[in-house]
FIKENU-307084 format. One record per atom (N, C-alpha, C): y, z, x. Coordinates in steps of 0.1 Angstrom, whole numbers, padded with zeros to 4 digits, always signed. Layout:
N
YZX;...
//
This chain:
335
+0964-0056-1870;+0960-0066-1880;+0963-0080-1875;+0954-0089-1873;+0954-0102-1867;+0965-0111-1880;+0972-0122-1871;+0980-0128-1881;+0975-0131-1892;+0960-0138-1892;+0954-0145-1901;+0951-0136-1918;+0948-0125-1910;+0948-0113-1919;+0962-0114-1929;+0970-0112-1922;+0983-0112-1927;+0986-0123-1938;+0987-0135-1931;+0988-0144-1936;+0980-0144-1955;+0969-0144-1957;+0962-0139-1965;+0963-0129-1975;+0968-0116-1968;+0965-0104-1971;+0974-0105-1991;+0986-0113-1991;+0989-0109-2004;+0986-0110-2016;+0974-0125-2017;+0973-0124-2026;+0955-0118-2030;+0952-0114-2019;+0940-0103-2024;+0945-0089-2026;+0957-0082-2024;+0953-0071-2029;+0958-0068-2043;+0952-0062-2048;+0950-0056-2063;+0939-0066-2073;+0931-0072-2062;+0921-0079-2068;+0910-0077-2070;+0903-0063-2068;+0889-0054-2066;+0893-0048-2081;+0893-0053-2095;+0901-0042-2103;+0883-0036-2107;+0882-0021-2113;+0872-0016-2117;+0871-0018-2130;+0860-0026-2132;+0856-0030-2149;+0846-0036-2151;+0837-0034-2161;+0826-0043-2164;+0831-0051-2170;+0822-0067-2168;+0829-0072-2177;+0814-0088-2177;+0818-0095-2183;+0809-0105-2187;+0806-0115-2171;+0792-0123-2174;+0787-0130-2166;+0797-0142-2166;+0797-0146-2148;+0808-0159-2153;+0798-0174-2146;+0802-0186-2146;+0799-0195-2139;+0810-0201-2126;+0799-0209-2118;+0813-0215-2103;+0818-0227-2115;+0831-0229-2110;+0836-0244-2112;+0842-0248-2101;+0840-0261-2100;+0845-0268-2089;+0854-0259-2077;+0863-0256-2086;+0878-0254-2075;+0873-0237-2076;+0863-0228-2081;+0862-0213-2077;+0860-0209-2094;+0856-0198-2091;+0860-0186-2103;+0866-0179-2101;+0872-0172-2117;+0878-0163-2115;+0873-0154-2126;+0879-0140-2124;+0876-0132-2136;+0884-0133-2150;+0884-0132-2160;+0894-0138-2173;+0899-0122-2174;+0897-0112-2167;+0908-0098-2167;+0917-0098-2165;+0928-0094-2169;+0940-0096-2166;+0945-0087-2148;+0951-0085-2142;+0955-0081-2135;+0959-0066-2136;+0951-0059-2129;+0956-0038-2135;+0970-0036-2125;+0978-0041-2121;+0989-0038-2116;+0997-0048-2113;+1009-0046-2113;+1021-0055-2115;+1033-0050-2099;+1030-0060-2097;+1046-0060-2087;+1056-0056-2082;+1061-0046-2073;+1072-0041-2072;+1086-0047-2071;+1094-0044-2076;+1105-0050-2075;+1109-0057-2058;+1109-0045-2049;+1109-0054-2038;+1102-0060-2031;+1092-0062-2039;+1082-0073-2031;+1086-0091-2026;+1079-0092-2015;+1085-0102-2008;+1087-0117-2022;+1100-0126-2018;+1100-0133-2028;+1089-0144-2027;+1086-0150-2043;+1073-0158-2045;+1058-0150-2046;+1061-0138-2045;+1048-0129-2044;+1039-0128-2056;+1028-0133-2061;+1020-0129-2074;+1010-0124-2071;+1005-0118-2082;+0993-0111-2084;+0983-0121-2093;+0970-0116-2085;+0961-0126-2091;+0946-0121-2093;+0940-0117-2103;+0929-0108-2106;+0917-0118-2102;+0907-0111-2091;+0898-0123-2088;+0885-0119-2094;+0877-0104-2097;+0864-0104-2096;+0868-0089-2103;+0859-0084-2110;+0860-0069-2109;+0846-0067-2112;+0842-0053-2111;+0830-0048-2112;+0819-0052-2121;+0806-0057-2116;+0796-0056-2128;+0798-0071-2133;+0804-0082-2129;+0804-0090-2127;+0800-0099-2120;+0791-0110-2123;+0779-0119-2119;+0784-0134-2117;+0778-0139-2107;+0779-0152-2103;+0769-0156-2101;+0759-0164-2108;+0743-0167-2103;+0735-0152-2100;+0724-0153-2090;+0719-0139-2086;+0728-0131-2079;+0741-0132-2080;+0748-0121-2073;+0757-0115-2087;+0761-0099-2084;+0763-0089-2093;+0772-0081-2081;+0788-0079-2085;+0797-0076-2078;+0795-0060-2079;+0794-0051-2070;+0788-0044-2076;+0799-0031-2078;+0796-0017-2077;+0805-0006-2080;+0814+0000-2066;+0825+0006-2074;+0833+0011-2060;+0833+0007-2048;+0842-0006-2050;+0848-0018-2040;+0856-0008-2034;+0856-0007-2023;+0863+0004-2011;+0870-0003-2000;+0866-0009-1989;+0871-0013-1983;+0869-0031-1980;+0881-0036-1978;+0883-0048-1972;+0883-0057-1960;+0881-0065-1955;+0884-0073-1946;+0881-0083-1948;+0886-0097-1940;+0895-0108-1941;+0887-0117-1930;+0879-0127-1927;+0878-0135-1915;+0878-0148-1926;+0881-0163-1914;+0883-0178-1916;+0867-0180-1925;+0870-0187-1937;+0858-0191-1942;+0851-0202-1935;+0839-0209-1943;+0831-0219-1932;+0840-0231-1939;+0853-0237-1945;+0856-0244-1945;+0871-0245-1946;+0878-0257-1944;+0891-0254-1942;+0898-0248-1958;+0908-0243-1958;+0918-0241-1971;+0902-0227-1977;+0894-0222-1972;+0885-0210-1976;+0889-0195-1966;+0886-0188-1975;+0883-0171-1967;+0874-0164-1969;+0867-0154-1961;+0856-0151-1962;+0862-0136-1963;+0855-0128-1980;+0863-0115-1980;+0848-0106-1984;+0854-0094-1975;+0840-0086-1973;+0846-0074-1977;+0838-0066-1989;+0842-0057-1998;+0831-0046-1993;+0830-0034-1990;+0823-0024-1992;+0826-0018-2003;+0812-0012-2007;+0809-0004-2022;+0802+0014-2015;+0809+0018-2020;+0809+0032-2017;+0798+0041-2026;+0788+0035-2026;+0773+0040-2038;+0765+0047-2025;+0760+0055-2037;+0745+0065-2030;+0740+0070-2043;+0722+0068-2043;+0715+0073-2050;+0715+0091-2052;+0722+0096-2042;+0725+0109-2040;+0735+0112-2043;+0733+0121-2055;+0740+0126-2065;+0754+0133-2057;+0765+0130-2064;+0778+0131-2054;+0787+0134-2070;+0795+0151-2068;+0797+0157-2080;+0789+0156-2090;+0776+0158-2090;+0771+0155-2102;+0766+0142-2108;+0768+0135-2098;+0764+0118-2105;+0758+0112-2093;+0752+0101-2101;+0744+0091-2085;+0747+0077-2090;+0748+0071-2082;+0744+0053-2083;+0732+0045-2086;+0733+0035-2092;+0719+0030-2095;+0717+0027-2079;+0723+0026-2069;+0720+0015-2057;+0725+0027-2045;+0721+0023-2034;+0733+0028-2021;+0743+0014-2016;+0747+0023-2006;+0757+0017-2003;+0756+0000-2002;+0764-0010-2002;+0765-0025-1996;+0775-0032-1999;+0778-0040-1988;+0787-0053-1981;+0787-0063-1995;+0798-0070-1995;+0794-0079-2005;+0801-0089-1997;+0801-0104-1996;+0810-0113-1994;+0813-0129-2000;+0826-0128-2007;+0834-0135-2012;+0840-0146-2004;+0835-0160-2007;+0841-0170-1999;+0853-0173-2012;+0866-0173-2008;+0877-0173-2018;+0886-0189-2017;+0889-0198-2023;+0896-0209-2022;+0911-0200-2020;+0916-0207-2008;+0931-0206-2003;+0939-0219-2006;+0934-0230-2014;+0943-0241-2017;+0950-0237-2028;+0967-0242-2026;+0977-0237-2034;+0976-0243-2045;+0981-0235-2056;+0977-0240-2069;+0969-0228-2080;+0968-0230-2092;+0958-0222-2097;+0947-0216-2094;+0939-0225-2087;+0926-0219-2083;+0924-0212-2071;+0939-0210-2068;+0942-0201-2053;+0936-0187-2056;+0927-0177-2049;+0919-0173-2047;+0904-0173-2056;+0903-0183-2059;+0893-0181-2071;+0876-0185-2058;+0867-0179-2065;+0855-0173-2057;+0845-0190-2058;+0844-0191-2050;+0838-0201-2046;+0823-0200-2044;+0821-0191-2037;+0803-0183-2035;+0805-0171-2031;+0792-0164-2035;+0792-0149-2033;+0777-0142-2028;+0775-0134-2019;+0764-0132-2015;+0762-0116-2007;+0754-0109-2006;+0754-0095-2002;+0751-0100-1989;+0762-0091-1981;+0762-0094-1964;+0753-0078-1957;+0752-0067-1966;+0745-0057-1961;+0742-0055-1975;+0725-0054-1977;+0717-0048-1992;+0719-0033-1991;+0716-0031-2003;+0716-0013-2006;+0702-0007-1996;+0693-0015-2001;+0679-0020-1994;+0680-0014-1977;+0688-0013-1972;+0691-0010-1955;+0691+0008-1954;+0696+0015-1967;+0696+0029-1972;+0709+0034-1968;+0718+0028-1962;+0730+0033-1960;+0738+0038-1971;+0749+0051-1970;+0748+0057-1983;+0766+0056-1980;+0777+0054-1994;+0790+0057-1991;+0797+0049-1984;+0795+0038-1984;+0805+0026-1974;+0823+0029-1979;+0828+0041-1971;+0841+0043-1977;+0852+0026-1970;+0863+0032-1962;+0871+0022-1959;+0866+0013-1952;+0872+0003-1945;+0866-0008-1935;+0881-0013-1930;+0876-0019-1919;+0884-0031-1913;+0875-0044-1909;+0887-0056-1906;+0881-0061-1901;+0888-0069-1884;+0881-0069-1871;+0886-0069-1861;+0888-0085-1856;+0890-0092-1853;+0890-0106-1847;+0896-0110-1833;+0901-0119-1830;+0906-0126-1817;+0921-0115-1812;+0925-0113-1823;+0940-0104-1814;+0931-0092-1810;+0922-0087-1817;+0918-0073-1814;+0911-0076-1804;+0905-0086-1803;+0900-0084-1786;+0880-0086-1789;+0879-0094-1797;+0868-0100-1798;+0864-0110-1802;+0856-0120-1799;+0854-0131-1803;+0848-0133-1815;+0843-0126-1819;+0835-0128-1830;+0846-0116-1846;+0849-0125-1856;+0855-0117-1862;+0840-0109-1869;+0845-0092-1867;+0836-0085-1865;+0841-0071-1879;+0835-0067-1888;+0836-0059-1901;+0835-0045-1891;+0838-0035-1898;+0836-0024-1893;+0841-0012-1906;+0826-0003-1909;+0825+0000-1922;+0817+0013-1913;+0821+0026-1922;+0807+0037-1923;+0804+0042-1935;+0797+0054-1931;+0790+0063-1941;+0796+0076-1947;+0804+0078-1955;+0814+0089-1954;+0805+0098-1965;+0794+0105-1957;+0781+0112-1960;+0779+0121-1953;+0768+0133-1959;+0765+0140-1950;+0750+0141-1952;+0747+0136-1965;+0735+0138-1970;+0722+0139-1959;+0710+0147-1959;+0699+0145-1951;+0689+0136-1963;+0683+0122-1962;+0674+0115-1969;+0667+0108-1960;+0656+0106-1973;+0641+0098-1965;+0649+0090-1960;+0642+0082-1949;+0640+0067-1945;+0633+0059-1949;+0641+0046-1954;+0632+0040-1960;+0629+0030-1952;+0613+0023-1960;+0606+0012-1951;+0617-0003-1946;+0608-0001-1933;+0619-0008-1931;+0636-0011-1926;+0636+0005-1926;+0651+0007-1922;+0659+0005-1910;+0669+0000-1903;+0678-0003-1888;+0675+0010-1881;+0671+0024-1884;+0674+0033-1881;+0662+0044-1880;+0655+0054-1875;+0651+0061-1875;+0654+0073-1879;+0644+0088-1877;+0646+0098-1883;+0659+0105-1873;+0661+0116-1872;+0672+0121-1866;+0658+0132-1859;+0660+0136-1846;+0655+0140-1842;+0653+0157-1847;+0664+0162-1849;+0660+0178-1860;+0656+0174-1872;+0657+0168-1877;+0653+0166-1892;+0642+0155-1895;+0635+0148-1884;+0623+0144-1887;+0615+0150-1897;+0607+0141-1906;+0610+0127-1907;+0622+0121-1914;+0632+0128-1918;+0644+0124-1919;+0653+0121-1913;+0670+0115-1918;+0679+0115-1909;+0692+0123-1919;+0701+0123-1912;+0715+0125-1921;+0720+0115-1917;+0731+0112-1932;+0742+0102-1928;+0752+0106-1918;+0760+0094-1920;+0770+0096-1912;+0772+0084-1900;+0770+0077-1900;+0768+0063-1894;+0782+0055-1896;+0785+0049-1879;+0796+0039-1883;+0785+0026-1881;+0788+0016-1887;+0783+0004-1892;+0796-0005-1887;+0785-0019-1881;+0793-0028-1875;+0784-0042-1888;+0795-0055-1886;+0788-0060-1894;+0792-0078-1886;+0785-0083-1881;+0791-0098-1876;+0795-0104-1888;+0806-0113-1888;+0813-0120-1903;+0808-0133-1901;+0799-0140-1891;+0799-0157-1883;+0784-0154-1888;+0774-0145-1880;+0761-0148-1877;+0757-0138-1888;+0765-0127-1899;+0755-0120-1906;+0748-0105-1901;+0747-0108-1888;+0739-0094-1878;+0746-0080-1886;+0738-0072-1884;+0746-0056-1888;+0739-0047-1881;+0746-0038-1879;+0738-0025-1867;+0747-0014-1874;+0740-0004-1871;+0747+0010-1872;+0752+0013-1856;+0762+0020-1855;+0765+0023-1838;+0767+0039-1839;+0752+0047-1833;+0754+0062-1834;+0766+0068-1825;+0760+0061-1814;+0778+0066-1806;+0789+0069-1808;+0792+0059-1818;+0809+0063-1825;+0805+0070-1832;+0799+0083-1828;+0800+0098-1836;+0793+0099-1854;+0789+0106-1850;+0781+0109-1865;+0784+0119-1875;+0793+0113-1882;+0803+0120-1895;+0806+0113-1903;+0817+0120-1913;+0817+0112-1922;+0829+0103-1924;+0824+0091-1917;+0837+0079-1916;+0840+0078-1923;+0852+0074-1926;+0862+0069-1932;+0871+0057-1932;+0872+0052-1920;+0880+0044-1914;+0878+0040-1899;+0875+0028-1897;+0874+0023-1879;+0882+0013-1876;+0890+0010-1871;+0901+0002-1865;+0900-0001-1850;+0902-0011-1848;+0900-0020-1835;+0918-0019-1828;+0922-0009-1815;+0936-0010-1815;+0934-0018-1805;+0949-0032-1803;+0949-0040-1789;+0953-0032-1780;+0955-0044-1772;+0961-0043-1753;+0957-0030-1748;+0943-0028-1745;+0938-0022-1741;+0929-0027-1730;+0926-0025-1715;+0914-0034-1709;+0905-0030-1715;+0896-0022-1718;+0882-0017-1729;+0889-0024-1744;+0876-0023-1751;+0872-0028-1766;+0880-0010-1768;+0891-0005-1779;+0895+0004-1785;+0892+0007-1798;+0885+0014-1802;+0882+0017-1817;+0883+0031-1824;+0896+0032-1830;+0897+0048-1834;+0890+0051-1848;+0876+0059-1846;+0877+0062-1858;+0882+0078-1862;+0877+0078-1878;+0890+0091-1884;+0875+0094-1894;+0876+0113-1897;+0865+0124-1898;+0870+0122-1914;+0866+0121-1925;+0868+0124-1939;+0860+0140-1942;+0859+0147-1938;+0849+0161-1940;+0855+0165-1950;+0846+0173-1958;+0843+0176-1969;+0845+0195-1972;+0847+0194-1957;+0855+0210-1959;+0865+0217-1943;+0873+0209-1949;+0887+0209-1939;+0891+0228-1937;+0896+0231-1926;+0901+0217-1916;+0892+0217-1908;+0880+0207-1905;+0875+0206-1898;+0869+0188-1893;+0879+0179-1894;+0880+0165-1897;+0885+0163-1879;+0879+0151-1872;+0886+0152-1859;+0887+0141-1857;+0897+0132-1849;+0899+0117-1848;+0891+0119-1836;+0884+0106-1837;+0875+0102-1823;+0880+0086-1821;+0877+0083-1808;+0880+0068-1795;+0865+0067-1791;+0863+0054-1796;+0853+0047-1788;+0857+0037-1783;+0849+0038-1769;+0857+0027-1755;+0846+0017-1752;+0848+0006-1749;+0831-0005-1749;+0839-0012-1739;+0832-0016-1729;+0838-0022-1716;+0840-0039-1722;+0832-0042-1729;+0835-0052-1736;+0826-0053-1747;+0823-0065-1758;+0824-0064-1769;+0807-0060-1771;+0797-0066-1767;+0781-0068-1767;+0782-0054-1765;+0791-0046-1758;+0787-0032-1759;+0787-0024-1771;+0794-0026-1781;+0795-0019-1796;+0780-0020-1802;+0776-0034-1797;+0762-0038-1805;+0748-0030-1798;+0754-0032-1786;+0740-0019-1780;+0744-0009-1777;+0755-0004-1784;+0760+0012-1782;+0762+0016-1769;+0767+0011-1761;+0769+0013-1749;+0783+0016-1742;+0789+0023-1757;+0800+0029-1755;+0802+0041-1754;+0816+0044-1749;+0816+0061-1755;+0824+0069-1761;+0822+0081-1767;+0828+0087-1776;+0839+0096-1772;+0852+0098-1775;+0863+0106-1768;+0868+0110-1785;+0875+0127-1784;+0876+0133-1790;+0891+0140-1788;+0899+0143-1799;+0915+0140-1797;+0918+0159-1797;+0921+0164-1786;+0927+0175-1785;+0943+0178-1781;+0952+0189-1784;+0962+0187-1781;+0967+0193-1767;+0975+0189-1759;+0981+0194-1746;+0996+0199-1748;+1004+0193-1758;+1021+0197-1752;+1019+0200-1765;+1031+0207-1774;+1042+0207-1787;+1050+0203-1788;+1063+0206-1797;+1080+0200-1791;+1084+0216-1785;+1072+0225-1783;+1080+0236-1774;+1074+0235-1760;+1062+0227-1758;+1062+0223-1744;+1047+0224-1741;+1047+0223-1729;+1029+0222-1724;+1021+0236-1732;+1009+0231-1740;+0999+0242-1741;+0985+0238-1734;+0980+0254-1729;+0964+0248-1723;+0955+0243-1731;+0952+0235-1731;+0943+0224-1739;+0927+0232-1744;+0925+0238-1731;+0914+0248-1740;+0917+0262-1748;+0923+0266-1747;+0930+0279-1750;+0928+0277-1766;+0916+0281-1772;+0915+0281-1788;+0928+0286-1796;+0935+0295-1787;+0944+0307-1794;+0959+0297-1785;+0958+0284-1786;+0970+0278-1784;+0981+0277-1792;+0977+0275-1802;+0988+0275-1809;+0986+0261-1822;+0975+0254-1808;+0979+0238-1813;+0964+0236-1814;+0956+0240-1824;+0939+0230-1820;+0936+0233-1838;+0949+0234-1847;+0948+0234-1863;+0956+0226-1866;+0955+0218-1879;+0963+0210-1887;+0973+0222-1893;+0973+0236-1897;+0979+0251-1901;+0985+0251-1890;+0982+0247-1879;+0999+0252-1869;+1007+0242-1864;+1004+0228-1875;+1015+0220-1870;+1024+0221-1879;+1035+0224-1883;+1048+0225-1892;+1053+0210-1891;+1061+0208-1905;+1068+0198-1906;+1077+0194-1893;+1083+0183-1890;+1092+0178-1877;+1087+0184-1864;+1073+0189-1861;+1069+0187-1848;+1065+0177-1846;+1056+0179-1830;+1054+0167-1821;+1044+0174-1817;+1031+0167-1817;+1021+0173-1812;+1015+0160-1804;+1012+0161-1795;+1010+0154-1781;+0996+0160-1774;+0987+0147-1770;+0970+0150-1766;+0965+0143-1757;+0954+0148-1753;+0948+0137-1744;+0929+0135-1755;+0925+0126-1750;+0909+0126-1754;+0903+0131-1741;+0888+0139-1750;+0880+0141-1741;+0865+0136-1743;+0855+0132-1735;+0849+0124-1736;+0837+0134-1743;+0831+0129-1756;+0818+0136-1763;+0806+0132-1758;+0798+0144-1753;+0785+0140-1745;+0776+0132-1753;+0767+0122-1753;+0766+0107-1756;+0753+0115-1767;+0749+0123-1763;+0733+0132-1771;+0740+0136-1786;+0756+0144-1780;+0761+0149-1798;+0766+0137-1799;+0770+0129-1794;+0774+0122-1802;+0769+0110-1810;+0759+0108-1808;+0745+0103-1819;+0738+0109-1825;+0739+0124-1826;+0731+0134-1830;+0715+0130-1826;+0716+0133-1815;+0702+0133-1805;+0699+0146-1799;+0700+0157-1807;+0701+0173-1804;+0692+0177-1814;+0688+0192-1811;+0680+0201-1820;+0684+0201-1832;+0699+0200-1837;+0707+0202-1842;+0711+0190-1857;+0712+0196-1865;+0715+0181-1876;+0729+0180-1869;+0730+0164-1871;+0739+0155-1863;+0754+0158-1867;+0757+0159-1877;+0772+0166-1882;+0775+0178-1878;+0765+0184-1881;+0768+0197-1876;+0770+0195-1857;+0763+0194-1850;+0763+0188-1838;+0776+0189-1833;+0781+0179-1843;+0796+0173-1834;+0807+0184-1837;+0806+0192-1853;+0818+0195-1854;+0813+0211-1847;+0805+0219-1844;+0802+0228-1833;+0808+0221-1819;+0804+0212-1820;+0808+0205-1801;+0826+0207-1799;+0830+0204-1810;+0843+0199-1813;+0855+0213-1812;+0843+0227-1820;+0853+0237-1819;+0851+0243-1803;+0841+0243-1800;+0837+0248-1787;+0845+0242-1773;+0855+0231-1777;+0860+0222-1765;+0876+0222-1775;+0879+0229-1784;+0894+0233-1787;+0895+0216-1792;+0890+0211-1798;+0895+0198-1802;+0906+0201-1819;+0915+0190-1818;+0920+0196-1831;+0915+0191-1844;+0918+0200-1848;+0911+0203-1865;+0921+0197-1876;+0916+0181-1882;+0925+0180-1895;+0922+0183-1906;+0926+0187-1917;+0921+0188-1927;+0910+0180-1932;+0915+0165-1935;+0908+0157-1941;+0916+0140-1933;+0910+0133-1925;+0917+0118-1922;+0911+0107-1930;+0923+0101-1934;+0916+0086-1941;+0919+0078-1935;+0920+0066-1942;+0925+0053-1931;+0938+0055-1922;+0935+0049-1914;+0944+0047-1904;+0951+0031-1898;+0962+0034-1887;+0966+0019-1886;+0976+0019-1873;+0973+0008-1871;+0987+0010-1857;+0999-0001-1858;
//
């Protein structure tokens, strides 16, 4: 997490609260929502700390409408001083999920927030959709956002699809059909989003599942990005490493995909392929072990789902066939 992040980070969270609620106007110094705040403070929270309700659902500023299931966050420098620029994914799909669907799919929203001390400290200044539903992307679960300590110049979003769904393509879409499922595709896309220029790309490389979470780890010479499997029927979730020699590589996918298998226990070396190790299930790690791994690199075809095969399926066949381990279910992650 870059300092700036930090710096920021307190008084946005518990500010995505879920509610409909009335159309508002800008005033000078920002808006705010007139909701009160849905959570309160822990006793040991750092001193001076408040809570401050900025926007919640279904709530309008001009032609923008905040929309449903605000999921994940990230933080880059707004275009002016004492501003921040906050980029919310909404976790929608027109594809009915238990039984229900969204009026919309998935999309980005972003909130330029006043950081001048005072009352109108975080109140919304402008607001604007940074990825439309319109793109067809389904499920925008967690997010991050990566900047200068993570090792890129450009503070850069990073959001997927925590989907499995096979649907049309619509006109006009970043993306094509999936090669077994022409003219369709399935989800499962990690999604990159520039926070400066606007740009957005899907990146099939970083494996096609159902993200959850992508994090940018430093001090690495390669660009480091772990992302984590949210699957829908555990244990079959697998952490994956995408490596980019440097940054323009994420945007033309010119990375690659490594997949997290185990080698040792706290009882000692196991063979890494050996299915019947002991070690390639979330079921055979017991509480107070140590389970210790190397990655292995996922051939570049599954790991875009560029196979006969629907693309999910693809990987997590690839994945039992090379003893990779098996989690139940991964969510966000952090280092």
């Amino acid at each position: 997490m870059t300092s700036f992040k930090k710096h920021n980070l307190w008084f946005l969270l518990a500010s995505i609260a879920l509610l409909i609620a009335v159309p508002g106007a800008l005033a000078d110094g920002g808006w705010l929502t007139p909701k009160a705040p849905y959570i309160t403070l822990a006793a040991d929270a750092p001193a001076g700390s408040t809570v401050k309700a900025i926007i919640s659902v279904g709530e309008t500023l001009g032609d923008f409408k905040f929309e449903g299931i605000p999921d994940g966050i990230g933080l880059a420098p707004g275009p002016d001083p004492n501003t921040v620029n906050v980029f919310v994914s909404h976790e929608q799909t027109t594809v009915p999920f238990f039984g229900e669907a969204d009026f919309q799919n998935a999309s980005v929203s972003r909130l330029t927030l006043n950081t001048t001390p005072g009352s109108d400290m975080g109140a919304v200044l402008s607001a604007d959709v940074a990825i439309p539903p319109e793109a067809g992307y389904l499920r925008f679960c967690s997010a991050s956002m990566a900047g200068p300590d993570e090792g890129v110049s450009h503070y850069t979003f990073f959001t997927g699809e925590e989907a499995n769904d096979v649907v049309d393509v619509p006109a006009g879409a970043p993306y094509g059909p999936d090669p077994a499922l022409d003219p369709q595709r399935q989800a499962g896309y990690a999604v990159v989003l520039d926070a400066e220029t606007g740009e957005y790309t899907q990146v099939a490389g970083m494996g096609r599942l159902n993200h959850e979470n992508t994090i940018a780890v430093p001090g690495y010479n390669q660009l480091a990005l772990l992302t984590t499997d949210d699957t829908f029927s555990g244990p079959s979730a697998q952490l994956y490493l995408y490596l980019a020699n440097q940054e323009s590589h994420v945007w033309q996918d010119k990375g690659s995909l490594w997949a997290f298998r185990v080698t040792r226990t706290s009882d000692g070396p196991v063979d890494p392929t050996d299915p019947f190790n002991g070690a390639n299930d979330y079921l055979d790690l017991q509480p107070g072990e140590d389970f210790r791994g190397e990655f292995i690199r996922v051939p570049k075809q599954i790991a875009r789902g560029q196979t006969g095969e629907a693309p999910l399926d693809a990987l997590v066949d690839w994945s039992n066939e090379n003893n990779v381990f098996q989690f139940i279910s991964l969510e966000d992650i952090a280092y």
